[in-house]
C-alpha positions as CSV (number, residue, x, y, z in Angstrom):
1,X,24.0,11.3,-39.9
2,X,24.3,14.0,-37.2
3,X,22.0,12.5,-34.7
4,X,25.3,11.1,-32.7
5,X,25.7,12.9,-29.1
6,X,29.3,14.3,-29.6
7,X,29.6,13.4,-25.6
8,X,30.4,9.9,-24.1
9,X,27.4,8.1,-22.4
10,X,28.0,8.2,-18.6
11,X,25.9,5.2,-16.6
12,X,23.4,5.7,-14.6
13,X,19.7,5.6,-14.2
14,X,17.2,4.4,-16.8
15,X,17.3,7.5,-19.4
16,X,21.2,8.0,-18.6
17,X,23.0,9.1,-21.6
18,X,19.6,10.0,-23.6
19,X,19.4,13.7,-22.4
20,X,21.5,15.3,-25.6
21,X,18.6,12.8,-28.0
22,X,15.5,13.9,-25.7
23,X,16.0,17.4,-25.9
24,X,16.3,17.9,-29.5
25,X,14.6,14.6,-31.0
26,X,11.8,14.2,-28.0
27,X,8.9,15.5,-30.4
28,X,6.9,18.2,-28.1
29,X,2.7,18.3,-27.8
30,X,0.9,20.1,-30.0
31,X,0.3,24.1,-29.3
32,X,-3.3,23.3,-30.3
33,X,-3.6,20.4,-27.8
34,X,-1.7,22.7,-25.0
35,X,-4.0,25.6,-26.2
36,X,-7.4,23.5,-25.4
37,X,-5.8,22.0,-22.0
38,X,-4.9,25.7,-20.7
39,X,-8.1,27.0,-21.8
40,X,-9.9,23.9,-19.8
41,X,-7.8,24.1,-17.0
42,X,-8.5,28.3,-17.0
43,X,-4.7,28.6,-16.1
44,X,-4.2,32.5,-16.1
45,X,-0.9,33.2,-14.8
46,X,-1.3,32.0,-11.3
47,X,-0.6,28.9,-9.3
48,X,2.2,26.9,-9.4
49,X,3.1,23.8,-11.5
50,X,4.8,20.3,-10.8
51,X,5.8,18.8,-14.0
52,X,6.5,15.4,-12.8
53,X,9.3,13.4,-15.1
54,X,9.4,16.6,-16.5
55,X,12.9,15.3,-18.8
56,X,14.2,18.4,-20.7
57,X,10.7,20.4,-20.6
58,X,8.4,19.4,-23.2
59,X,5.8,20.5,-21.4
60,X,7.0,22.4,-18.4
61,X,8.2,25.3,-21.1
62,X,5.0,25.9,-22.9
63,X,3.1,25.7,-19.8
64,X,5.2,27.8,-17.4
65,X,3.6,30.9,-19.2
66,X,0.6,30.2,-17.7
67,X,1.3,30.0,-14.1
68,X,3.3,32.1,-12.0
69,X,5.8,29.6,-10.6
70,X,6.9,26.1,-12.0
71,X,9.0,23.2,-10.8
72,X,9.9,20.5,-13.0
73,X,11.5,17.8,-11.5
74,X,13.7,14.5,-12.9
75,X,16.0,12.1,-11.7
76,X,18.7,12.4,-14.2
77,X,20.4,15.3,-13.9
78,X,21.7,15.7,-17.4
79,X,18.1,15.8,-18.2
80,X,17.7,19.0,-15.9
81,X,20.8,20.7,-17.2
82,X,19.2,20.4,-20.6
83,X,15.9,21.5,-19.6
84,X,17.7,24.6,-17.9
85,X,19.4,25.6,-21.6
86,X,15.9,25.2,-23.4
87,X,14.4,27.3,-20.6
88,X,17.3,29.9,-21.3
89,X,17.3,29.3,-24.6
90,X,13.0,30.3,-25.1
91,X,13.5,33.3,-22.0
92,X,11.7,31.1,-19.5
93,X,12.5,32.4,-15.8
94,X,9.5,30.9,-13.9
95,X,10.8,27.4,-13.9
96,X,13.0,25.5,-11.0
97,X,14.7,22.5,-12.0
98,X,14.7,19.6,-9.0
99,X,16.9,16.6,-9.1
100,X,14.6,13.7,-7.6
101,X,12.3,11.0,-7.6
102,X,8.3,10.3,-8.1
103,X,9.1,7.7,-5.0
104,X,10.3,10.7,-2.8
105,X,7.2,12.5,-2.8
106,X,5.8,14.2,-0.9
107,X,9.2,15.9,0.0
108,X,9.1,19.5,0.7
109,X,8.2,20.6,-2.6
110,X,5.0,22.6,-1.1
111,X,1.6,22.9,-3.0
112,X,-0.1,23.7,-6.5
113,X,-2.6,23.3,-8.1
114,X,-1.6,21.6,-11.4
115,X,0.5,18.9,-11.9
116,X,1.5,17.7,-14.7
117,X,3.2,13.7,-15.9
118,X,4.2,13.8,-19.4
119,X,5.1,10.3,-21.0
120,X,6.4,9.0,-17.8
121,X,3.0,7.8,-15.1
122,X,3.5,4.3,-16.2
123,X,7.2,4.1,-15.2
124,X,6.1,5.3,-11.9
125,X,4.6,3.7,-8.5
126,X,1.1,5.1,-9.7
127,X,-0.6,4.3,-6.3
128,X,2.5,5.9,-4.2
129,X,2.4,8.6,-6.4
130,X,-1.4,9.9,-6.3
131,X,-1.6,9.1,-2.7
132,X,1.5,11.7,-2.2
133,X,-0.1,13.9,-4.5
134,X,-3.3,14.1,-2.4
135,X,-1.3,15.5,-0.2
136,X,0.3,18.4,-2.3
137,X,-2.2,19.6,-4.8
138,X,-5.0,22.4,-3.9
139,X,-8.1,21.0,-3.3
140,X,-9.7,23.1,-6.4
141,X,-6.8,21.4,-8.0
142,X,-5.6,19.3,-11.0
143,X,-3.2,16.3,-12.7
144,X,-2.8,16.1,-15.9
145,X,-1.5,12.6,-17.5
146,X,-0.6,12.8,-21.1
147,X,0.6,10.1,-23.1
148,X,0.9,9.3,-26.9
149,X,1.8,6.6,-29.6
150,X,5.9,6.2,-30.4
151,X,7.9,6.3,-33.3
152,X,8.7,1.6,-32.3
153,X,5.4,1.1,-32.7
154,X,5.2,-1.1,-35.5
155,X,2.1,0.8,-37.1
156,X,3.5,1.2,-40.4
157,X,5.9,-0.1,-42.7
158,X,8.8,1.9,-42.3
159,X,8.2,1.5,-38.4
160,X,8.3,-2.1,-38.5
161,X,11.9,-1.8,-40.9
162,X,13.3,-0.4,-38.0
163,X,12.1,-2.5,-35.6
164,X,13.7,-5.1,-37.6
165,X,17.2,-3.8,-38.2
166,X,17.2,-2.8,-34.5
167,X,16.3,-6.4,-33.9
168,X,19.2,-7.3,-36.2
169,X,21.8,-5.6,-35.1
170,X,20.9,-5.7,-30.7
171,X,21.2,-10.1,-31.1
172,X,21.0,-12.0,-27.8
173,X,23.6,-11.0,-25.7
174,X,24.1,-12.2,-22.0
175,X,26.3,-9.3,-21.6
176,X,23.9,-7.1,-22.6
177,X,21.2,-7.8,-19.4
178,X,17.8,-7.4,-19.1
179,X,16.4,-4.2,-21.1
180,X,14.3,-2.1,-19.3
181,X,10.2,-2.1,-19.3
182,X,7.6,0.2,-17.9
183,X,5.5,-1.6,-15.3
184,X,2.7,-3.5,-16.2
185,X,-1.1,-3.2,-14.3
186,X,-4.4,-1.8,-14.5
187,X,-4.9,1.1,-16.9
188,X,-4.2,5.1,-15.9
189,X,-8.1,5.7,-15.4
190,X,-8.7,2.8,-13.4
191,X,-5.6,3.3,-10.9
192,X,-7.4,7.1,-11.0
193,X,-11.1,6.4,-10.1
194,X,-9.3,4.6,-6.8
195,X,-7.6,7.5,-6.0
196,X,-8.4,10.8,-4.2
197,X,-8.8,12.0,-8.4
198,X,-11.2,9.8,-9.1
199,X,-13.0,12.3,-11.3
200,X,-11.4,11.7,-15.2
201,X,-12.0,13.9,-18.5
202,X,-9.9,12.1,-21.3
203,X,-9.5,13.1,-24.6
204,X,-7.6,11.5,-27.5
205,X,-6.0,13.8,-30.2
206,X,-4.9,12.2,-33.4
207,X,-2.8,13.6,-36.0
208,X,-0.4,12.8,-37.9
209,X,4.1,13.2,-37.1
210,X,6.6,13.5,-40.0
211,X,9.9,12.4,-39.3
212,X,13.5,12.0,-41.6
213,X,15.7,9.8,-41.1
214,X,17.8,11.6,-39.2
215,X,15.3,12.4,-36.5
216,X,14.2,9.2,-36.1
217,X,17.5,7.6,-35.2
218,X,18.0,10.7,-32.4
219,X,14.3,9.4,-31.3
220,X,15.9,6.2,-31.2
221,X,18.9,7.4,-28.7
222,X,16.5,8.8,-26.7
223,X,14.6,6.3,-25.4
224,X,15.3,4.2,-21.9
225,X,16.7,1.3,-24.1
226,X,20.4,1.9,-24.1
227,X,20.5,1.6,-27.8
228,X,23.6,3.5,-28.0
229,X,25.5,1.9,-25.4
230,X,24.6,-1.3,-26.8
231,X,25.5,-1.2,-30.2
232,X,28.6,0.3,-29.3
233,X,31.3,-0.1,-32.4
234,X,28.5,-0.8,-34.3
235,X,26.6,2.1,-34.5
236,X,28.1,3.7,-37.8
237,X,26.8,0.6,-39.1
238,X,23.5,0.5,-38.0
239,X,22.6,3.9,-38.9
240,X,23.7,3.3,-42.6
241,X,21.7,-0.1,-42.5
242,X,18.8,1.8,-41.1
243,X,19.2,5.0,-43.5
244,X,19.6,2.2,-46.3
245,X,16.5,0.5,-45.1
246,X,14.0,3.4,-44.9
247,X,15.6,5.2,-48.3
248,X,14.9,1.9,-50.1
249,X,11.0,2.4,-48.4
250,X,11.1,5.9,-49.5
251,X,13.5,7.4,-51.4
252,X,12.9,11.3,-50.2
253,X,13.7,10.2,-46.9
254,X,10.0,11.7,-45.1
255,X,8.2,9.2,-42.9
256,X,4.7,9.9,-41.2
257,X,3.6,8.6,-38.1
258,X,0.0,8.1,-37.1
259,X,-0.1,9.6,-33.7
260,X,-3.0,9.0,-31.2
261,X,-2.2,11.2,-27.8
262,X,-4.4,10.8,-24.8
263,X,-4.7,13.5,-22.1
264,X,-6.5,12.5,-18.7
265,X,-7.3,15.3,-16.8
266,X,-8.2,14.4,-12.8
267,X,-9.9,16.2,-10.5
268,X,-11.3,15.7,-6.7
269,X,-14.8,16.6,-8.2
């Protein structure tokens, strides 16, 4: 396996330590989904973008060729200094990288007409959040929520094998304390409709993701469950139970992943 961070995990907020995982096993949208969502949105090099959560730019990057300015902003900073290299990295100059919070909106960000909350709403105040974000985006403006199906989804077999030997190898431990949870409530469209966007086009794009084995342990190191922290000397063992576990499912080693991704676009009107 080479999905192991060669650096140590430091502590810190909820996605501490995942930022080396995100950015190269975080699996990115679709150029056909972002396509349709440009084209709808008639982005055409003007405006500015907030990409909210924006993690190492899975969407800020693609999207930052549309407008003229974007800011993508995060609260773990090893998250922004990875988002910086793949903006170096693809020739992206348009993009400014902002250590901070979804709870310290408004701030003094200033305005734009397009934001942007990849994979992230529901671990936010969503209430605080559009009620800031009335404030900040141009009335002729938009948000854009997108959210899709994971990799511990127990939709398949070979998901549900590594939900097990995760299981299996992260036993009870008091030491370990509570593991973390997005929040709980009403659904995106409903928290929406009672918010200055109250106006909701969804859509629902389903394909399908292949993953090796390899990829999908860095998938699981990049998640807000401290997986590597908590297996600690055990993780040379648990990836060779894992790889032993999916090989024995299929023995090439290629896993697919039926993926359902939502996009909810909100307007004013």
């Amino acid at each position: 396996m080479n999905a192991s961070d060669p650096h140590p995990e430091p502590e810190g907020g909820l996605f501490a330590g995942t930022a080396w995982h995100y950015a190269r096993y975080r699996p990115g949208y679709p150029p056909t989904v972002l396509h349709e969502l440009i084209a709808r949105l008639g982005l055409d090099g003007t405006g500015r973008l907030l990409d909210l959560g924006c993690g190492t730019g899975q969407l800020t990057l693609p999207l930052a060729a549309h407008v003229s300015e974007a800011v993508g902003v995060d609260p773990e900073p090893d998250m922004l200094t990875e988002a910086h290299r793949q903006a170096s990295d693809q020739g992206v100059t348009n993009v400014h990288w902002v250590r901070g919070s979804s709870a310290d909106l408004p701030g003094n960000l200033g305005h734009f007409q397009l934001v942007t909350m990849g994979r992230c709403f529901h671990w936010m105040d969503r209430e605080h959040v559009l009620t800031a974000l009335g404030e900040m985006v141009d009335e002729q403006g938009a948000l854009v929520i997108v959210n899709d199906s994971n990799l511990n989804l127990t939709s398949t077999p070979w998901q549900q094998a590594i939900a097990d030997t995760q299981r299996r190898f992260l036993a009870p431990n008091p030491d370990h304390g509570p593991i973390p949870a997005a929040g709980h409530g009403p659904p995106h469209e409903q928290v929406l409709a009672n918010s200055p966007f109250r106006h909701v086009h969804r859509e629902v794009h389903q394909y399908q993701r292949t993953w090796t084995i390899n990829e999908a342990i860095g998938y699981l190191y990049s998640t807000s469950l401290p997986l590597r922290r908590l297996l600690g000397d055990r993780r040379t063992a648990f990836e060779e139970a894992l790889s032993t576990t999916l090989l024995s499912i299929d023995p090439i080693g290629q896993f697919t992943e039926p993926v359902a991704l939502e996009v909810l676009t909100a307007t004013r009107d």
